[in-house]
C-alpha positions as CSV (number, residue, x, y, z in Angstrom):
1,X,178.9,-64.8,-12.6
2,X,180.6,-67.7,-14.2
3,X,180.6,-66.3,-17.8
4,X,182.0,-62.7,-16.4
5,X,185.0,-64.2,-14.5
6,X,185.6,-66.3,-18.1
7,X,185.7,-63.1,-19.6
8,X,187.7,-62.1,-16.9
9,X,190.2,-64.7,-17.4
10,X,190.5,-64.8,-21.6
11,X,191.1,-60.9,-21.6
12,X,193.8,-61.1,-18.7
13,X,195.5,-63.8,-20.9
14,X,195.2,-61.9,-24.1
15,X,196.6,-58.8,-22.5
16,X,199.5,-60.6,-20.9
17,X,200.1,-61.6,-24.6
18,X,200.0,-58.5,-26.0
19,X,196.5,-57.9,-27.0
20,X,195.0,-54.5,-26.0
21,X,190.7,-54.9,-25.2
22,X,188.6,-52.3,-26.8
23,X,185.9,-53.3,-25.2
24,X,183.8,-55.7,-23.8
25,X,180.4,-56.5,-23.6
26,X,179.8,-54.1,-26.9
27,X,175.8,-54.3,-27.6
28,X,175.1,-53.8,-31.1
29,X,173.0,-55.1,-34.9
30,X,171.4,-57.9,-32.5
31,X,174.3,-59.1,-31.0
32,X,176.6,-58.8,-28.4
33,X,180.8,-59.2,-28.2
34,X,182.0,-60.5,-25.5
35,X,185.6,-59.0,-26.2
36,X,187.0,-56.7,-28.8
37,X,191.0,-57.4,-29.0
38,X,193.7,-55.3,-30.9
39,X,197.6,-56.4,-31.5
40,X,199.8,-55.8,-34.4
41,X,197.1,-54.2,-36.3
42,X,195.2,-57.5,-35.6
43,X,191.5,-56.7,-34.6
44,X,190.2,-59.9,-33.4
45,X,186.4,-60.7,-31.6
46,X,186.5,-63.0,-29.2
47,X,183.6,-65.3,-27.7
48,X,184.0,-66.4,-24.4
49,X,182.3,-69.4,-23.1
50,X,182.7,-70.7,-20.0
51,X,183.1,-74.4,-19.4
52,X,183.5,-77.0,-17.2
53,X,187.0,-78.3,-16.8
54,X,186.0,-81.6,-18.5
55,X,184.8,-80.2,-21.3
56,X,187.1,-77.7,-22.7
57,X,185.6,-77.5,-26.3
58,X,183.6,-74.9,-26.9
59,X,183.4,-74.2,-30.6
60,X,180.2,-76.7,-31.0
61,X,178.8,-73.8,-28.7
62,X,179.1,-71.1,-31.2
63,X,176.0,-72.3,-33.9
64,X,175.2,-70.8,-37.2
65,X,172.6,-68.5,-36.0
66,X,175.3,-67.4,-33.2
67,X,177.5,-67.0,-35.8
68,X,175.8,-64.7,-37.9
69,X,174.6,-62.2,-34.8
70,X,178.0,-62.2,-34.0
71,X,179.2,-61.2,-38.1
72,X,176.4,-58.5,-37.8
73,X,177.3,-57.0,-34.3
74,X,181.3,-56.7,-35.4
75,X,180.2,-55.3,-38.5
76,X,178.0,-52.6,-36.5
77,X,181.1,-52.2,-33.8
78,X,183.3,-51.5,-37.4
79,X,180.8,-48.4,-38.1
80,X,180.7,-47.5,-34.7
């Protein structure tokens, strides 16, 4: 439950700034996106993680391997 209610939160923040969600949770290539986001012509994919409030980093969280599933799943969500 803690990683939907940090989806939750990001996409009610992005949306109060002007980003629209596509969708969420889009299953594709191996891969999953946690949030598809649209403003100004801007399509943006967005990983949530959820973390403690001492540890608000979570880009070490995201490795290579993570990193490519998540290229090949926006590139299938492109075609889609």
């Amino acid at each position: 439950m803690r990683g939907r209610a940090g989806e939750d939160r990001v996409s009610a923040d992005l949306e109060a700034n002007g980003w629209r969600v596509l969708d969420r949770n889009w299953r594709g290539a191996g891969g999953e996106l946690d949030l598809v986001v649209l403003k100004n012509g801007r399509l943006r994919f967005v990983e949530v993680k959820a973390r403690s409030e001492d540890d608000p980093v979570g880009v070490e969280a995201v490795g290579t391997a993570k990193q490519a599933h998540l290229v090949r799943a926006a590139r299938a969500w492109i075609r889609s």
